[in-house]
N, C-alpha and C positions, 0 to 999 in steps of 0.2 A: 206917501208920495207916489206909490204904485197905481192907488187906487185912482190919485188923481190924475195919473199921467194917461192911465187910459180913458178914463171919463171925456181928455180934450183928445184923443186919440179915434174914440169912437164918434163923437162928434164932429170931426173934421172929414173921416171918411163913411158917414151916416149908417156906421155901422149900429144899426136901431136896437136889433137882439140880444145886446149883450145887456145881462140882469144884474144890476149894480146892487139890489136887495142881497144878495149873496157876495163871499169872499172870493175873490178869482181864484183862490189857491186851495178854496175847501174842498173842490171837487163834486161842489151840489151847485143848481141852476143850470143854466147850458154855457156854460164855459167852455166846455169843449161838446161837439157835434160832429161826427161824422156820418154822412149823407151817402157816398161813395169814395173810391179812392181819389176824385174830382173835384168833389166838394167837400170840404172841409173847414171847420171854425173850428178853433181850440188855442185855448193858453196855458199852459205849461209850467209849473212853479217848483222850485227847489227850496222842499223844507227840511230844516236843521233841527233835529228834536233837543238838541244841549242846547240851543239857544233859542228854542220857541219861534225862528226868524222862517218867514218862506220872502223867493225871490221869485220874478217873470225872468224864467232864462229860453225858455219857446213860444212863437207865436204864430201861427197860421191860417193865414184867410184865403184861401183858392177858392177862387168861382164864385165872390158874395159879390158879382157886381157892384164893387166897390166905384165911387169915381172922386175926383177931384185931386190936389195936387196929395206929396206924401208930407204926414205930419212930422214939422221936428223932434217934435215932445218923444218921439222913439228914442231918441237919444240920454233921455231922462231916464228908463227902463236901465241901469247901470250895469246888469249883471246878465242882460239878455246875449245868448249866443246865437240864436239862428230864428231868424224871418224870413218865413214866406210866404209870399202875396201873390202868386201864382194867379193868371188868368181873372184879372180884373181891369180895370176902365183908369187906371192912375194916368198922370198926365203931370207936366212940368219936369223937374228932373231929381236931384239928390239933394237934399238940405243940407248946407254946408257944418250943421250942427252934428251931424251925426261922423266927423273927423276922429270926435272922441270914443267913437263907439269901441267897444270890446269881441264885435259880431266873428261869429266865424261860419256861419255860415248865409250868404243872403241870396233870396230868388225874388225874381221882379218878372218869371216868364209871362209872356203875354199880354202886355199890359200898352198904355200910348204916353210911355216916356219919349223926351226929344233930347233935341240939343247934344252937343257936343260930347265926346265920353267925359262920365264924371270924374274927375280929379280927385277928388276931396273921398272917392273909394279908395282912392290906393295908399288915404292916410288911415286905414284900417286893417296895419300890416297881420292883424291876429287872424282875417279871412282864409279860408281853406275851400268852401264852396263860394262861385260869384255867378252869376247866372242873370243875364242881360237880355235872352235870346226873344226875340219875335217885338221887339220897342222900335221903336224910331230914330233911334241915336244916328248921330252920323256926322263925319269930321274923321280925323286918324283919330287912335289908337295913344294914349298919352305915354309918352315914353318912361313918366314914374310907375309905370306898371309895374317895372324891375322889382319894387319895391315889397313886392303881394311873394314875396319868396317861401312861404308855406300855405302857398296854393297849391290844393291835388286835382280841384274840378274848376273851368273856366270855359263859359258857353256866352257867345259871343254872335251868336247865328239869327239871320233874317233881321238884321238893322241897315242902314247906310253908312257902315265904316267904308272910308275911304285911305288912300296913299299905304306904302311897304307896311309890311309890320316890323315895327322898331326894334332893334337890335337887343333892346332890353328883355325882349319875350326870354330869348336865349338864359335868362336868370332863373327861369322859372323851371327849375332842377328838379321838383317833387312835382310836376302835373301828371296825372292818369287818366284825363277826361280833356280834350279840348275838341269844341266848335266854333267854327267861326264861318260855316257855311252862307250862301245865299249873302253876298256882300257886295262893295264895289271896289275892295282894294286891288291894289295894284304894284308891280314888280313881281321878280321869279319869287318862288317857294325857297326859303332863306336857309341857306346849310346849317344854319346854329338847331333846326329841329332834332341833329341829331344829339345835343347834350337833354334829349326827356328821353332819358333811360328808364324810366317809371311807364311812359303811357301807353295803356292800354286801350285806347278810344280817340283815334285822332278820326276828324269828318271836316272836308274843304270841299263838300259841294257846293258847286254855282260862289266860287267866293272871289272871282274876278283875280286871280292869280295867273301867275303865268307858269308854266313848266318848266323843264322835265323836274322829275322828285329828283331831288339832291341824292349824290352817292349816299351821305351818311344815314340814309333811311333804314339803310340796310341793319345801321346797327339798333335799331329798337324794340328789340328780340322779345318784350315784352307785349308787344302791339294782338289784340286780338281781333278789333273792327280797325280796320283802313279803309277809308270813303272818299273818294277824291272825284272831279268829273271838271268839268267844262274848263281843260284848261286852257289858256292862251299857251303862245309859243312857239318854238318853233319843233318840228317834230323829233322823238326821241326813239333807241329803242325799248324794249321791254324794261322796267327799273330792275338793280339787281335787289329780290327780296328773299333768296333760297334760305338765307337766316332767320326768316320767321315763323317759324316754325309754331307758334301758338295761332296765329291766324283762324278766325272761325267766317268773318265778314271780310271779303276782297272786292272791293266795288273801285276800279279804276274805269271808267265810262268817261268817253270825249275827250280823251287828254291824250289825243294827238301821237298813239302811239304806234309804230311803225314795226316791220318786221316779223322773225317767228315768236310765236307763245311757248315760252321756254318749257323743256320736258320735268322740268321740277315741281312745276305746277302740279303735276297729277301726285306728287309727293305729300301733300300740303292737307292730310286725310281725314284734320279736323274741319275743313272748311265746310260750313254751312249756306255761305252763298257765295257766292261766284258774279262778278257781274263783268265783260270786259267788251261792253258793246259800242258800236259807234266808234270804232279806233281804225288804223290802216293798217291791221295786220295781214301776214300773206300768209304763205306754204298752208300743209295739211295741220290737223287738228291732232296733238300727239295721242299719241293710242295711250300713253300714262295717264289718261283723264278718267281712262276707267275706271282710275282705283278711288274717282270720289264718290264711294258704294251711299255715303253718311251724308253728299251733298244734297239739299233739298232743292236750290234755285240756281239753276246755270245759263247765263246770259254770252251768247256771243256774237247777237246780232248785231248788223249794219259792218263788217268787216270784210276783208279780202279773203278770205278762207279757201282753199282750193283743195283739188282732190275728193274723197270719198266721205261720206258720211258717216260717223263711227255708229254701226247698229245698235253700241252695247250704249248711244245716250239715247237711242229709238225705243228701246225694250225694256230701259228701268223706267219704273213709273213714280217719276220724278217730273220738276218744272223744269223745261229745257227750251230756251231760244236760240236756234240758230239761223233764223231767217237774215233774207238780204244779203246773200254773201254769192260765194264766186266757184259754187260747187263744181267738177266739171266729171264726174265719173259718173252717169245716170241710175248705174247700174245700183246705187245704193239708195236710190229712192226707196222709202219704205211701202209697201203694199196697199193700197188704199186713197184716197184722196185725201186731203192737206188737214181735213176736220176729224179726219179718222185716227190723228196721229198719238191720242191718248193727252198727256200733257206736254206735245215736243209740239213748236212752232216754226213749220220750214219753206213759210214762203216764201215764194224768191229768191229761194235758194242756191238756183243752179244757174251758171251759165251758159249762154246758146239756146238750142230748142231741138226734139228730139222726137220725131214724129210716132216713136214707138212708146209715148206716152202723152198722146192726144187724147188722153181722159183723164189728165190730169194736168193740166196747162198751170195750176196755182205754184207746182213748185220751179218754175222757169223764170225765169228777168223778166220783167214786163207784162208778168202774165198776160199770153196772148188771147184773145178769141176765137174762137173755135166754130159759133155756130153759125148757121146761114142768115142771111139775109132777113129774113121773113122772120128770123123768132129775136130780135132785134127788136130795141127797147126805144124809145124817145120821151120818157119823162120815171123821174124815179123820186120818192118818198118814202123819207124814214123816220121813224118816233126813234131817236138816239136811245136805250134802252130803258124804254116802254114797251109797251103794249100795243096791238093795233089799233086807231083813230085812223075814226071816216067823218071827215071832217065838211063844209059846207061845198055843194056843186060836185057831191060823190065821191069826192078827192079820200086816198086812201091811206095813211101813212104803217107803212111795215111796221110790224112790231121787230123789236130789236133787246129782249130780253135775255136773252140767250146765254150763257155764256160768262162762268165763275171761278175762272183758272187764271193763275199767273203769266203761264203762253200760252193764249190761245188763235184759232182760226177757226171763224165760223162764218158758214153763208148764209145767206137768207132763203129764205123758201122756195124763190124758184131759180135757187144759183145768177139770179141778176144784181145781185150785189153781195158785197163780203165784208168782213172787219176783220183787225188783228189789232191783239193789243198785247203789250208787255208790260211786265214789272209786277212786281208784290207791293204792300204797304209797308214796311220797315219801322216806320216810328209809331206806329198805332198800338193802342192798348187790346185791342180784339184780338182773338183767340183766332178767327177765321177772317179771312177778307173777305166784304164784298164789293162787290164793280159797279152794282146799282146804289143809287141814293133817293130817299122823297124828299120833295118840297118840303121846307119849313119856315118858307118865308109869304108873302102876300102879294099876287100879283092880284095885279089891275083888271080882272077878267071878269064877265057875265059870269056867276058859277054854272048855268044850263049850257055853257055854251061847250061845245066840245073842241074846242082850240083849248080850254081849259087841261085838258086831259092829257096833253103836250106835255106841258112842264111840271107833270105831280112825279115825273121820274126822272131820270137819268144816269148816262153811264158815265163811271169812273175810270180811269187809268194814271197810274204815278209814273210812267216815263211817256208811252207812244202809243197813239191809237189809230191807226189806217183805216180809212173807210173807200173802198174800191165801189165804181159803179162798173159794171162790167158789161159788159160788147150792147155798149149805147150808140146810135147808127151818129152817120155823119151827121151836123148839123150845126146851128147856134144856140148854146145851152145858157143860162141863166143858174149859175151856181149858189143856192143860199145855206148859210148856216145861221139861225136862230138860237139867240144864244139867251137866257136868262140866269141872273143869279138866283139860286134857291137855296142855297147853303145856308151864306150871313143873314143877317139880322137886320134891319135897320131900325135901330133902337140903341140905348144906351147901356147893352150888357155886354158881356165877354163875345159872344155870340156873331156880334157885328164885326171882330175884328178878325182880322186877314187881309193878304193879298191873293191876287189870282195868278199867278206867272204862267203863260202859254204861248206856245208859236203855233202859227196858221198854214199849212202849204197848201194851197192847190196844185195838182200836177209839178208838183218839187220843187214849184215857185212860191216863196215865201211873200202871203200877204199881212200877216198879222205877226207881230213879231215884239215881246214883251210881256211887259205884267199891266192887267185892264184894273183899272179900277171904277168905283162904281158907275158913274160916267157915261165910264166907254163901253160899258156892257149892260146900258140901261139902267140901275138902281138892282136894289131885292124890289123896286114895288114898279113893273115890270109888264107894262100894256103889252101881249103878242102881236105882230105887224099885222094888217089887212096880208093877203094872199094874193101875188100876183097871178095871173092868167095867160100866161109865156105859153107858146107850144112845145119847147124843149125844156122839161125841167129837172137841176138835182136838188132835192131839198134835206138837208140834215135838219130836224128841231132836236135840241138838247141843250144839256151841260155836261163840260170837259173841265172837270177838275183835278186839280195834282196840290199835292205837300209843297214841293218846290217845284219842278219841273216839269210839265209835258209835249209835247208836236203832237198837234194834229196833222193828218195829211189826208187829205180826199185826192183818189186817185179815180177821174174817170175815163175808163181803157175804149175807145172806138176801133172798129174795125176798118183800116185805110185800102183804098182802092188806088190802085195804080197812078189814075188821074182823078187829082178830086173836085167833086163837083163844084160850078160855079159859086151856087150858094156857100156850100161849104165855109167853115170859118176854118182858116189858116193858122190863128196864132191862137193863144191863152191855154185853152183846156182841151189840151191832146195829150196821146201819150206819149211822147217824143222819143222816151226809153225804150219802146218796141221795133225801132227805127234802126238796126245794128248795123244796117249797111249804111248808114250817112250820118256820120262821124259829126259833122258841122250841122247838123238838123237842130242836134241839142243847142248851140248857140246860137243859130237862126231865131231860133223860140224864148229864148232867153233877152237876145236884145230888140225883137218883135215887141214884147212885152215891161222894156222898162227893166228886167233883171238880166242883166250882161256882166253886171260884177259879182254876179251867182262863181263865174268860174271862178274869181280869184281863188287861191289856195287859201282855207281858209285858216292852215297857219301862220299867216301870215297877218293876225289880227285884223288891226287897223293904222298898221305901222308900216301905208303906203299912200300917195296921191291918187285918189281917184280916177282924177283927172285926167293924168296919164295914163293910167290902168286902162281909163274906156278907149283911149285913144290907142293904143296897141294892140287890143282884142279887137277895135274896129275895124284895123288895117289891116289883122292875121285875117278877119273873115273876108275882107276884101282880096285877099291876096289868094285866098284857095275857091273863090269864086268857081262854079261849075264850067262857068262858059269863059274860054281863055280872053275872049275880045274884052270881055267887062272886068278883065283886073288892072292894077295899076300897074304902070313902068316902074323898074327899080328908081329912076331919078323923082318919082312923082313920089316914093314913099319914103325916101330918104328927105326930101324935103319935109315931108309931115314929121317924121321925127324930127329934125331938127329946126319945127316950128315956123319953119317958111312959107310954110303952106298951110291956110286953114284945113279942118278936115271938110268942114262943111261945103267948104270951094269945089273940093275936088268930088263926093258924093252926089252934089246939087248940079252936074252939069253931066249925071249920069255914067261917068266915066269907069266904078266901079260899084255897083251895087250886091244886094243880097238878096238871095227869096226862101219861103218859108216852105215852098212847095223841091222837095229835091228832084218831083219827074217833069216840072215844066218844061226844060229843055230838052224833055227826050222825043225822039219821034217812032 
């Protein structure tokens, strides 16, 4: 019966290799093959020598480009405990024959399951491992989950679960593994997290949760990775975690969190990463961080950070980000320019500007421009990290190889342009990271041609990658990024599958914002556009790929003149950040361009009317207008709130307007 169950077994998922001349259980033919620890075929048999009997109790097919829906007949395998089917092409969902199964352990990673979560698994209360992550599922979360009560690992991550997670999770007493990253549910983080007194691996990145972490987190004193990020919310302060003391992975990124970084943190001597960027914390940086002599990766970018910069995270040579923050003591700048800083990343560090380090303008807000007029750039080109291409009509594209560290900053050749990137890779099997990638996919191109040469490379980053064009004169620029996928596949193997999640800024304005899929980013088979011939150009050609999440941001920094010239363009791609004395410049430019609801607080989700929102930021920028004659009367703006007055009415008869220039009215 074994033999035949896999006979319609391997038939159904054309799995060709397997040598039916041979006994599965003899241990001769290729019953089992291992290729790497990626690819793997093998089946697994328990033999009883008192009773002459063997069983199929393991089965594992990872990476055989397997496709088609899954066979019931596994079901028939009576005595099998654990499948898995890792990294194949499966399709449809659970067979509802396999209720009877005896599994304890099953994995389905990466594969193109749908539909709804399967029911008919949680009549397989003997499961202990259940591993769903990177399929297609999507609907809630089925409340017989309750039911999987000697579950230790449940990975749930990169599908489209939607709505709470059901109260039933709270049953699940023995977990030491859960993911449910990269999702779309929805509601706060649910207090019952605190009865998994066992786990040691909780990760809710990007999982459309809302905040703050429930008190009870405190108590999960067995927790050693905590991974948390994009939460909704509303803002909280620091969670209390001075109880976890096993902690080796802290990655609390975007989740809205306010305040000081408590001095416990520097207690916490096992941690090996550190990640707490992109939050609204303020005060100084406690001098107890010192003591993470053992920490490898320390992330404290995009925060309120004030005061002094600790020398002692400048001098170990360690991964350190603390760029974008709100430094205000100069004096702790370290010695050298921003590329010089070993593996610390501090630009934009500081607040203000500070004439007694005009040779080094990278670690100031805005980074300013420094040189004159005349060594001043008007068109810029970059091979994303490649190599230099001199492409048709002399055109040169920078090389942008550079550069193989967790924080870094590095400039280009003749300091007219810069990058910064953050993050390490966490989930990868590699011993070392790297930031560049080749082509392995087929584009559409001449191979003689040298636009070819574009896309055989590309740079990596798993959270942020900034590409600054630096003191480009006044003018109208044409910003492109050229984008190809070279990673996937387009083919029917494991290869092809993924998504792409990434946000696009230009100048802090968000144009591109989600996950592309092949479509939207051309295919893998991927014709390079003609070249326009603009006089002002920035050109990025690459690929920006992330695990789950990245931002890109091209920041191009111009040098402003007092009055700017006619031509001059006004709105889009300026740096409006280097503007400290005109407070409303940034919103000028914001609703100039279509993103006015940029200011909303963005904890504040999406759990507000627009509508209103624009109409309120419309009337404050009306209302602090430069010029007293052009603002509204209080009776004119009390009518707009209370909808008696269109806004349009009042704008369109010039009564109060805006400009994008803040010295027009000066004389």
């Amino acid at each position: 019966m074994t033999v035949e169950a896999l006979k319609k077994i391997g038939k159904k998922l054309k799995k060709q290799d397997w040598d039916f001349g041979e006994d599965p259980c003899s241990g001769y033919g290729n019953w089992s093959v291992l290729t790497n620890p990626l690819i793997r075929s093998s089946v697994i048999c328990d033999c009883q020598q008192s009773s002459l009997s063997c069983h199929v109790i393991e089965i594992v097919l990872t990476s055989q480009n397997l496709t088609g829906i899954i066979p019931p007949e596994f079901s028939e395998l009576r005595y099998l405990k654990s499948l898995i089917l890792d990294r194949n092409c499966l399709t449809g969902s659970i067979p509802k024959e396999w209720g009877y199964m005896h599994l304890e352990e099953l994995s389905f990673l990466g594969n193109r399951l749908s539909g709804s979560f399967p029911e008919v698994l949680t009549r397989i209360t003997s499961l202990r491992v259940l591993n769903l992550e990177g399929n297609q599922f999507s609907g809630p979360v089925s409340r017989e989950i309750g039911k999987l009560v000697y579950l230790d690992e449940l990975y749930l991550s990169s599908n489209s679960f939607t709505g709470p997670l059901p109260e039933q999770f709270g049953q699940l007493k023995n977990l030491t593994h859960l993911r449910i990253s990269d999702n779309n549910f929805t509601g706060r983080i649910p207090d019952f997290i605190g009865s998994w007194r066992h786990i040691s691996w909780l990760e809710m990145l990007g999982s459309g949760l809302d905040g703050p972490l429930p008190s009870s987190t405190s108590s999960l004193t067995s927790l050693v990775n905590l991974r948390i990020s994009d939460l909704g919310g509303k803002l909280s302060s620091f969670p209390a975690l001075k109880n976890l003391k096993s902690l080796q992975i802290l990655e609390l990124r975007r989740c809205n969190i306010i305040g000081r970084l408590p001095i416990y943190i520097g207690n916490m001597t096992g941690l090996k990463t550190l990640d707490l960027s992109f939050n609204l914390m303020t005060g100084k940086i406690p001098s107890s961080l010192a003591n993470l002599k053992l920490t490898d990766y320390i992330y404290l970018a995009g925060n309120k950070f004030t005061g002094s910069v600790p020398s002692d995270f400048i001098e170990r040579n360690k991964h350190i980000d603390i760029s974008y923050n709100n430094f205000t003591i100069p004096s702790s700048i370290p010695s050298g320019d921003c590329d010089k800083t070993n593996n610390a990343n501090l630009v934009e560090s500081f607040f203000g500007w500070n004439e007694s380090y005009k040779h080094t303008p990278c670690y100031f807000q805005h980074f300013p421009c420094l040189l004159p007029k005349r060594k001043h750039k008007y068109k810029l080109y970059i091979n994303c990290g490649g190599d230099e291409v001199k492409v048709d009509r002399g055109k040169r594209y920078e090389a942008n190889g550079d550069g193989q560290r967790a924080s870094m900053f590095v400039y280009g050749a003749d300091k007219h342009w810069a990058f910064s990137s953050s993050g390490h890779f966490m989930n990868d099997l590699t011993e070392v990271d790297d930031y560049t990638v080749s082509n392995t996919s087929t584009l559409l191109v001449d191979a003689s041609s040298p636009s070819l040469m574009l896309y055989k490379t590309a740079r990596i980053s798993p959270l942020l990658l900034t590409y600054y064009g630096l003191c480009l004169g006044n003018g109208q620029y044409t910003v492109s990024l050229h984008f190809a996928e070279i990673i996937f596949t387009n083919d029917s193997t494991f290869y092809s599958l993924g998504k792409r999640v990434f946000d696009i800024y230009v100048q802090r304005c968000c144009w591109w914002n989600g996950q592309a899929n092949h479509k939207d980013i051309r295919g893998t088979h991927f014709k390079p556009p003609a070249h326009h011939h603009k006089k002002n150009i920035l050109l990025l050609v690459g690929i920006i790929v992330a695990v789950v999440i990245i931002v890109l941001v091209i920041v191009v920094i111009f040098l402003w003149k007092r009055r700017c010239d006619k031509n001059a363009m006004d709105r889009g791609i300026v740096d409006v950040w280097s503007l400290n004395n005109y407070a409303n410049f940034i919103a000028y430019v914001l609703q100039d361009s279509g993103c006015l609801l940029d200011l909303v607080d963005p904890a504040l989700g999406s759990d507000f009317s627009k509508e209103e929102a624009m109409v309120i930021l419309s009337v404050a920028l009306m209302c602090t207008n430069t010029t007293p004659a052009l603002r509204p009367i209080m009776s004119q703006v009390v009518s707009i709130m209370e909808e008696k007055t269109a806004m349009k009415s009042l704008s369109s008869h010039g009564e109060a307007s805006t400009s994008l220039n803040p010295h027009e009215n000066d004389n």
